[in-house]
Structures are given as C-alpha cells and as structure tokens.
C-alpha positions as CSV (number, residue, x, y, z in Angstrom):
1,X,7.2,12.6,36.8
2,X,8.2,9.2,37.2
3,X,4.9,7.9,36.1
4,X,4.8,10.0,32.8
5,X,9.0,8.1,31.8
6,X,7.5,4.9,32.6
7,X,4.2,5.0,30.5
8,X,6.3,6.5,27.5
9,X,8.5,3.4,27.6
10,X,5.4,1.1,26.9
11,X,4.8,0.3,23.6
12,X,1.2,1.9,22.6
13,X,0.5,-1.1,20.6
14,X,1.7,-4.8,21.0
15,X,2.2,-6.2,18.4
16,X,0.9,-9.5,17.4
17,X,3.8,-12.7,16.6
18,X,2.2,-13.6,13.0
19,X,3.8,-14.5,10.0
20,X,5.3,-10.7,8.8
21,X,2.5,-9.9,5.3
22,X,4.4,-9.9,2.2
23,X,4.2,-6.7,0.1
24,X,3.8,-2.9,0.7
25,X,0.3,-1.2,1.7
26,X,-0.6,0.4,-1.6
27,X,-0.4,4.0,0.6
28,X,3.1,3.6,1.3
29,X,3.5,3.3,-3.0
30,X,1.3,5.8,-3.0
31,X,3.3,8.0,-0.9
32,X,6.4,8.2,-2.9
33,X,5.0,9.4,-6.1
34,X,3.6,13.1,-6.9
35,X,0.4,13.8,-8.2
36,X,-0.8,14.1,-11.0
37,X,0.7,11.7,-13.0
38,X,0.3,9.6,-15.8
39,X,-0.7,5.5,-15.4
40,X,2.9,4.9,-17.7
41,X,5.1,6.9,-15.2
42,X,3.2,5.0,-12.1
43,X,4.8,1.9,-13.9
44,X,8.3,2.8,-14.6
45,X,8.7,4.9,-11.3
46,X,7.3,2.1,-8.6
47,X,5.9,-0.6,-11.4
48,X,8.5,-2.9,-9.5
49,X,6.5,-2.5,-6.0
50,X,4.9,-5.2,-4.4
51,X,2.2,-4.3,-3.0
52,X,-0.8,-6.6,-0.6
53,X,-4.0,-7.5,-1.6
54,X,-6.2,-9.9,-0.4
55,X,-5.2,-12.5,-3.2
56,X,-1.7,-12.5,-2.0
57,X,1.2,-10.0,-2.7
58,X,1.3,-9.1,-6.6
59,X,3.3,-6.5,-8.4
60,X,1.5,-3.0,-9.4
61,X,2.5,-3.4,-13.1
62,X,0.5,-6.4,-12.9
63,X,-2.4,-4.5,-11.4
64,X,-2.1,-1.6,-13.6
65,X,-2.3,-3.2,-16.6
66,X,-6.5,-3.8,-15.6
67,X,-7.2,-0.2,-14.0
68,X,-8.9,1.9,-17.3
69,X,-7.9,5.0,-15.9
70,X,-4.7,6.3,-18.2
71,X,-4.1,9.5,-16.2
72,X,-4.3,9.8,-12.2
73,X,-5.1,13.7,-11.3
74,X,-4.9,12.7,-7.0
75,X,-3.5,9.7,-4.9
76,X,-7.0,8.9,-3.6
77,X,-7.7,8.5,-7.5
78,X,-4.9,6.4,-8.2
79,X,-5.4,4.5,-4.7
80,X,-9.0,3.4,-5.5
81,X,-8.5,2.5,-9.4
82,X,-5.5,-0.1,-8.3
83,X,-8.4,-1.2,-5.2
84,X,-10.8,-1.4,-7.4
85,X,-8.5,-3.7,-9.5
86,X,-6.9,-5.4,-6.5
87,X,-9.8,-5.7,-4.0
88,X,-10.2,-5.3,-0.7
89,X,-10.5,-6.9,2.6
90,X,-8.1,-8.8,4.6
91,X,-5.0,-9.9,3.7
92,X,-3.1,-13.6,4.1
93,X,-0.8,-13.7,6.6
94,X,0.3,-17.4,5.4
C-alpha cells in the first residue's frame, strides 16, 4: 500500500518552465455560457474575455465582430465560428 501513496503523490504531468500563455482556451469561455444563445449576449456576457489564438491573445468582441453566424444553437457551433475566425494551431508562448 505504500507503493499506491507514493505514486499518487507524483504529479501525472510535469509541467514545462515556459513563459505562462496569455489569454483563456476559448473552451474555458465556452464553458461558462448556456446554449443556445444569441452572438449579442456572447458579447455582453464574456465579450470582455481574452482568449489565445495563434496570433497572440485578442479579446472575443474583437473576434466576434468577423464570425457571420448571429445566433449559436451548440458550444461546438459557437467554438468553431470564433476558430474559424481566430485560427488555429499553436500558440506564442513569448
């Protein structure tokens, strides 16, 4: 039983000693909201978030403003207008 307390303690992950990424992941935005709902209340409610992308952290207002969709029925569809506005692929660490 040893064993078993001493693997537990053990982080599962280590973590790397980088620069910490500036901005949210747009799932943790995401998260907080309720679906459906409607591109206007995405901006009032978390507009303010700033989220990462691989051009650098930018506010979701900002990103909004380019996504076409006015009305977001799921998270996934809200999720991949803003990527498809935003990108995707790595982000800057510096």
């Amino acid at each position: 039983m040893a064993d078993e307390t001493d693997e537990d303690e053990e982080p599962a992950v280590e973590l790397g000693e980088g620069e910490p990424v500036e901005g949210a992941p747009l799932a943790r935005v995401a998260s907080r909201l309720t679906w459906a709902q409607q591109k206007s209340e995405v901006a009032r409610k978390e507009g303010d978030a700033v989220v990462r992308t691989p051009d650098g952290p930018q506010k979701l207002e900002a990103l909004l403003e380019d996504v076409d969709v006015t009305y977001f029925e799921t998270r996934r569809e809200f999720e991949d207008a803003v990527r498809e506005v935003a990108g995707t692929g790595p982000v800057p660490t510096e």
